[in-house]
N, C-alpha and C positions, 0 to 999 in steps of 0.2 A: 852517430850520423843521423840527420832527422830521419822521416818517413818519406817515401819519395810520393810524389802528387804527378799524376799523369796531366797531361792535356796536349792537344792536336796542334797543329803548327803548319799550313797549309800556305802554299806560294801560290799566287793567283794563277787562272787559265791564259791559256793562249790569248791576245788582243791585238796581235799585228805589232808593228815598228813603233818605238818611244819617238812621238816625237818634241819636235827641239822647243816650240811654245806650252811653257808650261803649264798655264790655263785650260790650253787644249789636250794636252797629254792627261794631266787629271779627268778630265770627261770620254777619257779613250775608251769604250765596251769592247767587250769582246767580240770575237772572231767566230765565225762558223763551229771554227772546230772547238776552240776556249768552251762556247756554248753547250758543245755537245759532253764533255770534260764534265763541267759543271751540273748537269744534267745527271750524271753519273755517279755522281761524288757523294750523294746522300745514301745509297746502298754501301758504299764503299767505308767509309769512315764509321758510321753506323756499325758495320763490323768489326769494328776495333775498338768503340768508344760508344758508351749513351750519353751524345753531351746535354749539357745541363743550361748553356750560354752558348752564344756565337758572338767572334766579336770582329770587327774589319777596319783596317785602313778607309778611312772614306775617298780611296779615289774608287771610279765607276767599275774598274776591270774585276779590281778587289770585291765589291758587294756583290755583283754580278756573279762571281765564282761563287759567294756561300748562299744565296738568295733562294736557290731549290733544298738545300739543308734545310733554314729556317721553315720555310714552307712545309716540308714532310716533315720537320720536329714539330711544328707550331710554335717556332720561338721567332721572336723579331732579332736581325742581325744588329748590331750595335754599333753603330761607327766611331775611330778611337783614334785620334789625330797622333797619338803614340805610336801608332805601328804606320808611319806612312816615313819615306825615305830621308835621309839629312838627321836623324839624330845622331846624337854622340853613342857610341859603345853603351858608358855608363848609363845615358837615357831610356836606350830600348832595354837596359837588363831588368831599371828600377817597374817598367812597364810592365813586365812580362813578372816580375816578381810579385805584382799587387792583382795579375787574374787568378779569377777562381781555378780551381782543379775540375778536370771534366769538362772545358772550353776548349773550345774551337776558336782557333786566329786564324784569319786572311791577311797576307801580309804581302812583302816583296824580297825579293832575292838578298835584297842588299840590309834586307831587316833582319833576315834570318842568317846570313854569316856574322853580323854584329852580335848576334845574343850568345854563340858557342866560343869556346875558349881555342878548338882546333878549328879546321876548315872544314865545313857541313854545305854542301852541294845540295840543290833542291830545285829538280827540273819541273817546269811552268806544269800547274795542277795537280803535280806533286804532294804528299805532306809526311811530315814527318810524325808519330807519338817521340815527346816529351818526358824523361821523367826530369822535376825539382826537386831538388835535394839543399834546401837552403838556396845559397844563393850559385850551387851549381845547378848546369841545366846540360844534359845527357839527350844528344840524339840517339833513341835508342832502337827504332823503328822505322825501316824506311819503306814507304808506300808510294809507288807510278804513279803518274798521272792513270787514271780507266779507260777500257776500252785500247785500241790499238791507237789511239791518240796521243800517245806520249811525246815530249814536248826534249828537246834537246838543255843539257844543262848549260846554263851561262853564265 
């Protein structure tokens, strides 16, 4: 069995109700409390991981979450139209199989049940550590949302 490769796996913060225009739902920010999540999340992860990359979904809730990471790493977040909602199973795994080890993904709820082979729950500013194992991928670590802001699972 190969050597297994860590990396972060992170569901965006809090941003209020999805809504139904999707133009507008892609430019949704976060929420007071997302904000404060977000805020938090660079201590938080940091202790688990020194990542190397940050990478996000380019919708705004998603950047917004890892935006104070890259800022305390000094790394620019990267936006990766791979990790945003509508692909196939196969797509998001081929995605997720061509990042580095030691990155950080922003992503969304319905990105991160397609990539596990069981059911992996991941409440809002939540993240999970990753290990890779070839083309398996092991929830192996599960991290709250920070702070008394934890976000209910959906």
């Amino acid at each position: 069995m190969p050597a297994a490769e860590r990396f972060i796996l992170v569901r965006h913060a809090r941003a209020g109700r999805k809504l139904r225009d999707p133009d507008r739902d892609f430019k949704r920010h976060l929420d007071g409390k997302g904000e404060q999540v977000a805020l938090a999340l660079p201590e938080v992860i940091t202790s688990q991981m020194d990542p190397d990359m940050i990478l996000s979904s380019p919708f705004r809730r998603c950047v917004e979450t890892v935006e104070p990471l890259g800022e305390a790493l000094g790394l620019r977040v990267l936006e990766d139209e791979s990790f945003t909602p509508g692909h196939s199973r196969r797509a998001v795994r081929k995605a997720f199989r061509e990042i580095a080890a030691s990155s950080v993904v922003c992503t969304h709820g319905e990105v991160i049940a397609a990539l596990f082979d069981e059911e992996v729950r991941c409440a809002k500013g939540a993240f999970w550590v990753v290990e890779r194992r070839g083309d398996t991928y092991i929830a192996s670590h599960y991290v709250g949302a920070p702070k008394s802001t934890q976000q209910s699972v959906r």
